[in-house]
N, C-alpha and C positions, 0 to 999 in steps of 0.2 A: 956143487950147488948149481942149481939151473938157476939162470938169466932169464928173468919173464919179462914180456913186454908189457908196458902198461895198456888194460883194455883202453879202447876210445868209446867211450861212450856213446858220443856223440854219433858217430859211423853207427853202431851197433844199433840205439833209437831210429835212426834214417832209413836203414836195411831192416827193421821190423817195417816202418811205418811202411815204405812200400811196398812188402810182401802183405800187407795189410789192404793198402789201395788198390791193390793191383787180385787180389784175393774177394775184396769185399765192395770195393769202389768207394767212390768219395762219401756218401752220403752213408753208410754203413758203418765207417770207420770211425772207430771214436778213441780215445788221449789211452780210456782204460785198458783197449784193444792191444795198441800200440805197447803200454807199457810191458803187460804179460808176455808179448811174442818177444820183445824186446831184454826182457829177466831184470828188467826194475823199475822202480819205484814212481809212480807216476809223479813225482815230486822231479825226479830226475830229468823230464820231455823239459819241462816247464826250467830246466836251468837252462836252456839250448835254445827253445823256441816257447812262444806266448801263445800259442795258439794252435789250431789245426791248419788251418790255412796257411800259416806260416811254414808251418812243416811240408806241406802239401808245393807249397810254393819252392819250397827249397827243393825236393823231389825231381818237379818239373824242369828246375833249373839244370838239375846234374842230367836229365834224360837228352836236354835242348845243347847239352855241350857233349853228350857222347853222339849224338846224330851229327853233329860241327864235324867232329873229330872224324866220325866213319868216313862223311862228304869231303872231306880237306884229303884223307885217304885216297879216294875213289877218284879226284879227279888227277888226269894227267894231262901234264902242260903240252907233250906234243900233239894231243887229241885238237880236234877241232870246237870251238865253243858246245855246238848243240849235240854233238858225240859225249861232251863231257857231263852237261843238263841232262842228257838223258840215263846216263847211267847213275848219276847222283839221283837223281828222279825214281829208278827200279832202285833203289838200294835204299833209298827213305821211306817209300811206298813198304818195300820187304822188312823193313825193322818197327814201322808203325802196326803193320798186321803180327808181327811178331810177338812185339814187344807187349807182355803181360797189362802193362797198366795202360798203356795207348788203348788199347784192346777193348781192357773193362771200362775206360770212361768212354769209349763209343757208344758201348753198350747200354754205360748208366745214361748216356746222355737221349739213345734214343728211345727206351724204355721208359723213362721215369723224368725224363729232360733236368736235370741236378744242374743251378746254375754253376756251380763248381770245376763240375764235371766237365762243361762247357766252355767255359772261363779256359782250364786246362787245356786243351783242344784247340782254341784259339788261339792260344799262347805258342804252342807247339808248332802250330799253322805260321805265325808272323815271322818265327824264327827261319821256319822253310823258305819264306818270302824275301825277308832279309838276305837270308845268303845267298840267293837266287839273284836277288835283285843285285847284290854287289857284284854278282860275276855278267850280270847283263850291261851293268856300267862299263868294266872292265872290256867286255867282246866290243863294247860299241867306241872306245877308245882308243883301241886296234885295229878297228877297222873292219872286224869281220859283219858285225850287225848293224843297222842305220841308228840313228842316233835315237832317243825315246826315253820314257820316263820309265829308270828302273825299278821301280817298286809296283807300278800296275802293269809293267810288263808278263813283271815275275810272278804277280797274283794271276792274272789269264793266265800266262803259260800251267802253270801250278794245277790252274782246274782245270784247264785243256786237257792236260796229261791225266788226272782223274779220272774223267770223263770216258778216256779211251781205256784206260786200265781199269779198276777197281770198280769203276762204276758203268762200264762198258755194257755186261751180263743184261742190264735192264733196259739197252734200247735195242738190241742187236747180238749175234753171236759174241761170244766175246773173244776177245783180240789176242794174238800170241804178241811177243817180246818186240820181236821183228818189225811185227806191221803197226802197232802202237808210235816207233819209231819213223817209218814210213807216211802214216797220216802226220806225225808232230811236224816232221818234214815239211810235206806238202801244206799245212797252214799257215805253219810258221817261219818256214825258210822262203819256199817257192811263189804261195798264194795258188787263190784259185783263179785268178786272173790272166785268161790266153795270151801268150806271149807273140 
């Protein structure tokens, strides 16, 4: 006799909902959506979560802890502070262009502007800032960087790095790996100010 595992339901609802979000985007998606890819019973969302949002919410949350989890990965403690920001930086940058449902609420957000969609995206955004910002406390504690407020550090630094990556294409050639690190350098390490 096999040993079966009990299904989780709950996983199973979660894993429909964002091949759902991520497929149809936030405003698309609805509970009856969800339950069909999922293989039950729309009664069944509703013992887990009250709502779309909620689900949606929950969603965002697992997405904001597998990007924690990749960035806690990627840094390493004998690297220098801003050796470390910036490869956390290319590897958040590479899993938000990736990632299906980062993707589609770009998408939904710039096309059809879905406050949700948005909502989502900014959520995703503070989580980048937050842990940014904790590792800017920590460099300026050590000594490596001057002392400053880490959470509008970590916001500039954050669009800075945009700016030169992702969003580079629309003011200028756009920038290899290298010299995105190079200019984040020269701003933010060096300054433009002659020595």
């Amino acid at each position: 006799m096999l040993d079966r595992k009990p299904v989780d339901r709950r996983r199973q609802v979660l894993e429909a909902a964002a091949r759902s979000f991520e497929t149809f985007g936030y405003k698309a998606t609805t509970m009856d959506q969800v339950a069909k890819l999922a293989g039950v019973g729309k009664g069944t969302i509703y013992t887990f979560f009250d709502n779309k949002e909620e689900l949606f919410g929950e969603i965002m949350s697992g997405m904001i802890r597998q990007l924690r989890d990749m960035a806690d990965r990627t840094v390493n403690p004998e690297l220098p502070f801003v050796d470390n920001l910036m490869e956390v930086l290319h590897r958040i940058l590479d899993y938000r262009e990736q990632h299906a449902l980062a993707a589609k609420l770009s998408q939904e957000v710039r096309d059809i502007g879905t406050p949700m969609a948005k909502e989502g995206l900014v959520t995703l955004e503070r989580a980048v800032v937050a842990y940014i910002a904790r590792h800017v406390k920590e460099a300026a504690e050590r000594g490596e960087i001057r002392p400053c407020d880490p959470e509008l550090t970590a916001y500039v630094m954050l669009k800075t790095y945009l700016a030169l990556s992702s969003e580079s294409p629309h003011l200028h050639r756009p920038l290899g790996k290298e010299e995105v690190l190079d200019y984040f350098r020269t701003y933010w390490l060096e300054g433009l100010a002659p020595r």
